[in-house]
N, C-alpha and C positions, 0 to 999 in steps of 0.2 A: 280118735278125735270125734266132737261131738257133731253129728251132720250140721251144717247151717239149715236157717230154715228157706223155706221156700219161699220166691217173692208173692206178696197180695195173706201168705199164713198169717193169722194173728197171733201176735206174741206170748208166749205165756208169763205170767206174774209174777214177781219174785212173791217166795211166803208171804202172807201177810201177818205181819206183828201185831198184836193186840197187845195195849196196854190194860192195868188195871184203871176201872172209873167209877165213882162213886155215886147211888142215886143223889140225886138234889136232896140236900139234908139230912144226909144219912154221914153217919161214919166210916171214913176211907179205911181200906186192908180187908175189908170183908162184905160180903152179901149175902143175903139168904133170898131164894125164890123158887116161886112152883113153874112146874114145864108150862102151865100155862100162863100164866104171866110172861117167859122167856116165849114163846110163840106170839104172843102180844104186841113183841118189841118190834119197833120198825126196821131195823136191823136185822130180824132173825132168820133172813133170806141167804145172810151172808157167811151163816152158821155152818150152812151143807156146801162150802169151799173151803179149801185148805189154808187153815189157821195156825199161826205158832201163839197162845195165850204166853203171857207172862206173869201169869199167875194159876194156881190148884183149881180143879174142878171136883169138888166129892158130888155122886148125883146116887140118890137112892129111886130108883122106881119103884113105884105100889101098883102099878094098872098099867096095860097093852104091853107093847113090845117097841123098843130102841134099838138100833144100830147105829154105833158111834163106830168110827175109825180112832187109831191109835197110834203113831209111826208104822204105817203100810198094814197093820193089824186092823182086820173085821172083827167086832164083837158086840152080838147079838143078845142083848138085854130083855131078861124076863123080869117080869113083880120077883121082888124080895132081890135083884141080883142087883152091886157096890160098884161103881165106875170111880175109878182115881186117876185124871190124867195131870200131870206134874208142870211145870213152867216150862218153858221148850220145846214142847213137844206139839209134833203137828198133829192138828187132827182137823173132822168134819163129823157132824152131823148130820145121819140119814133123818128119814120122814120122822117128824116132830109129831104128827098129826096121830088121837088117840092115844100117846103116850103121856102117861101122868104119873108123877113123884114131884120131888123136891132137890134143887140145886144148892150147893155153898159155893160159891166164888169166894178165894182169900189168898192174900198175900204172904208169902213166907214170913214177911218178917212182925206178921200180926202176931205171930204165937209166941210165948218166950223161948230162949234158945235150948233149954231142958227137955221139953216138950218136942220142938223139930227133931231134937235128936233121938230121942225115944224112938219117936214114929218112923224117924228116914224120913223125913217129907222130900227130900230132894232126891229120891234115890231111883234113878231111871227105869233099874234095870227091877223096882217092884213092879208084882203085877197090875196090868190097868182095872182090871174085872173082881171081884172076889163075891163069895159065896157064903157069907156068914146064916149059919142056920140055929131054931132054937135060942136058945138064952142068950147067946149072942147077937142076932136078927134082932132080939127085943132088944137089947140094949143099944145098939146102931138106932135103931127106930126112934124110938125113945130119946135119945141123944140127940138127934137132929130134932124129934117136934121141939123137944124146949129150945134149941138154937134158933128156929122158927118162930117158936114164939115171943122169946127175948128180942129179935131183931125187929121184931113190927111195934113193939112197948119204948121206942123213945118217945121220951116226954116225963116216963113212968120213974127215971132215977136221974140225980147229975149225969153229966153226960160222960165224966171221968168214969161214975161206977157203971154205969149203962156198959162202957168199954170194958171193963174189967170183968164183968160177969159174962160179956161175948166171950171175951177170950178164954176163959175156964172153960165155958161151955164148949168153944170150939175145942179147945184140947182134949175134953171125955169124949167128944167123938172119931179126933183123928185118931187117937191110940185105940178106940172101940177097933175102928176100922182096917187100922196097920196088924192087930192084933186078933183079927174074930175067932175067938173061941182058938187061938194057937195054930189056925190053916192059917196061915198068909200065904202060901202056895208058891214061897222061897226061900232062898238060903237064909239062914238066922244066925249063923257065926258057928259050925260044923264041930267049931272044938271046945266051944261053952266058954270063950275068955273073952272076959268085959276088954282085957287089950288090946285082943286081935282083933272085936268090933272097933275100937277107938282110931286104932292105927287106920283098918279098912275108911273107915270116914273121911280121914284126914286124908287118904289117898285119892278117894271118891272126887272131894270136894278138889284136890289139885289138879286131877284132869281134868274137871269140869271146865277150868280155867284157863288150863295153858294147854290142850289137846291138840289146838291150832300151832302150838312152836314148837311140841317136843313128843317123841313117840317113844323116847326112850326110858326104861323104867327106872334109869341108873341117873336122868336128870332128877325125877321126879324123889328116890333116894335121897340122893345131897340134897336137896333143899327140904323137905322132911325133917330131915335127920335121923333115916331106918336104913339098914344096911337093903342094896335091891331083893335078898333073901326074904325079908321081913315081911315087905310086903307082899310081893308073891304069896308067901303063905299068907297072910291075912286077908286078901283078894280072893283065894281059895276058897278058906272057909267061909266066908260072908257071899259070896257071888258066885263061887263055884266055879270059875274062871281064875287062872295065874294074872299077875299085873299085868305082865304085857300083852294077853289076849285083850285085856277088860280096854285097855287104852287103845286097840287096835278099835275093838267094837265099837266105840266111841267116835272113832273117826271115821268106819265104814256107815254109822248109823246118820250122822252130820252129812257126809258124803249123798247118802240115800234121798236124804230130806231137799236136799241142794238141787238135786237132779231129776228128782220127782214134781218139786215144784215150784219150778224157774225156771229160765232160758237162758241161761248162765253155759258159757263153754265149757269145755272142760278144763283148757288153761286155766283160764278164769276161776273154778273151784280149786281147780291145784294150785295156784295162788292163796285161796282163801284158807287152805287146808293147812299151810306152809310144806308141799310139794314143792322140789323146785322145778319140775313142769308136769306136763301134762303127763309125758309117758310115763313119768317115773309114779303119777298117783293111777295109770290107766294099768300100769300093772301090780300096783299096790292094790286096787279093789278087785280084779280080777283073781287074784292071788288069794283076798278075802272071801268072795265071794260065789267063783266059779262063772263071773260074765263080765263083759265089758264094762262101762259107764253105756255108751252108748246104744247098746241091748237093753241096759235095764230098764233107762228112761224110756224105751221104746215099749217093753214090756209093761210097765207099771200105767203109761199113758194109753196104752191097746187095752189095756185091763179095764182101765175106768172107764177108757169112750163105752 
């Protein structure tokens, strides 16, 4: 069980949700901006606390050095190095100060549905960080100035084509970026079948959904419609994980975020988790993880102080 806290402790927060917001006169589903303009905002204090956006961050740096966090992940951003954090996901912003590139804030459902799937834009378990070097580096770069520069030219076309040529633009970049130069630095579908990615997706996207009611791979099967073999293997090959690892990790990752930053009991997450108490999720993450709940959050929060 999770200590109470101490009387006169300040309480901690639950996550803070971030929606997407559109500048004043600009086109909702996307943004483009320089880190200094995002240092600018009067908001941007509230950057280096833990956030869940629900929406894409692509961030290319040119100049100094970044530290963003990532779900409990440090990652130390040099010139030329790709940050991709996904909707859901917590993160924070170390020191802003000195570092300079260029940000895209967008909404999933800005790109057409071709395009998401090419890329995974939803897909967790890609890497936050990537490294595109050479001809690839130029092409990421390249990609984003013209998204940059088409996003400051309204005025310059209807406003229907103004959106339509964002949206192309933004697709040559998130496929530059999903794709640099063939590192993405993960699984890509181990057995080269356009099926086993497809099944993989469709599996992806169920637990996304229902990870909170079912941990079982055999629900997620019947409503599919894949025998639980199927997907197992296709989990495999695309994430390098069996089904029922991938929908464990999902919920010990949920679990992580919950405990890290909130004040939330532990009943109280075993509720949210659909546990049906406390002990039965205090041994489920123990089990995952090799520590209590109430270790971790002790750990993770000794870490930060």
């Amino acid at each position: 069980m999770v200590k109470k806290r101490q009387e006169g402790e300040e309480p901690v927060p639950e996550i803070r949700e971030v929606a997407f917001s559109a500048p004043a006169g600009r086109p909702a589903g996307v943004e483009v901006l320089t880190l200094a303009e995002l240092r600018a905002r009067a908001d941007a204090c509230r950057l280096s606390t833990p956030h869940r956006p629900g929406f894409h961050h692509l961030l290319l740096l040119d100049r100094g050095r970044l530290v963003h966090s990532v779900d409990f992940r440090e990652h130390v951003l040099a010139p030329g190095d790709l940050l991709w954090s996904r909707p859901g996901q917590v993160q924070h912003f170390g020191d802003l100060t000195g570092a300079e590139g260029r940000l895209v804030l967008f909404e999933a459902g800005f790109l057409d549905p071709a395009t998401a799937a090419a890329a995974r834009i939803e897909d967790w378990y890609g890497p936050p960080v990537r490294h595109p070097e050479g001809a690839a580096a130029r092409g990421v770069a390249e990609a984003l100035r013209q998204l940059h520069t088409e996003f400051g030219a309204l005025g310059g076309l209807p406003l229907e084509i103004h959106l339509d040529v964002l949206r192309h633009l933004l697709a040559v970049l998130v496929l530059r970026a999903a794709h640099p130069g063939g590192a993405a630095g993960g699984k890509s579908g181990g057995d080269g079948s356009g099926a086993a990615s497809a099944t993989y997706l469709r599996f992806r996207d169920a637990v996304e959904r229902g990870f909170t009611r079912s941990r079982r791979v055999a629900d997620y099967a019947r409503a599919l419609g894949y025998a639980p073999r199927t997907l197992s293997r296709a989990t495999e090959a695309s994430a390098g994980v069996g089904a029922k690892e991938f929908i464990d990790r999902r919920v010990v990752l949920e679990a992580k975020r919950l405990l890290a930053h909130g004040d939330q009991s532990a009943a109280r997450i075993a509720d949210r988790l659909g546990f049906a108490d406390a002990t039965n999720f205090s041994k489920f993450f123990q089990r995952q993880t090799g520590t209590t709940p109430i270790a971790f959050r002790t750990a993770v929060r000794g870490g930060a102080g």
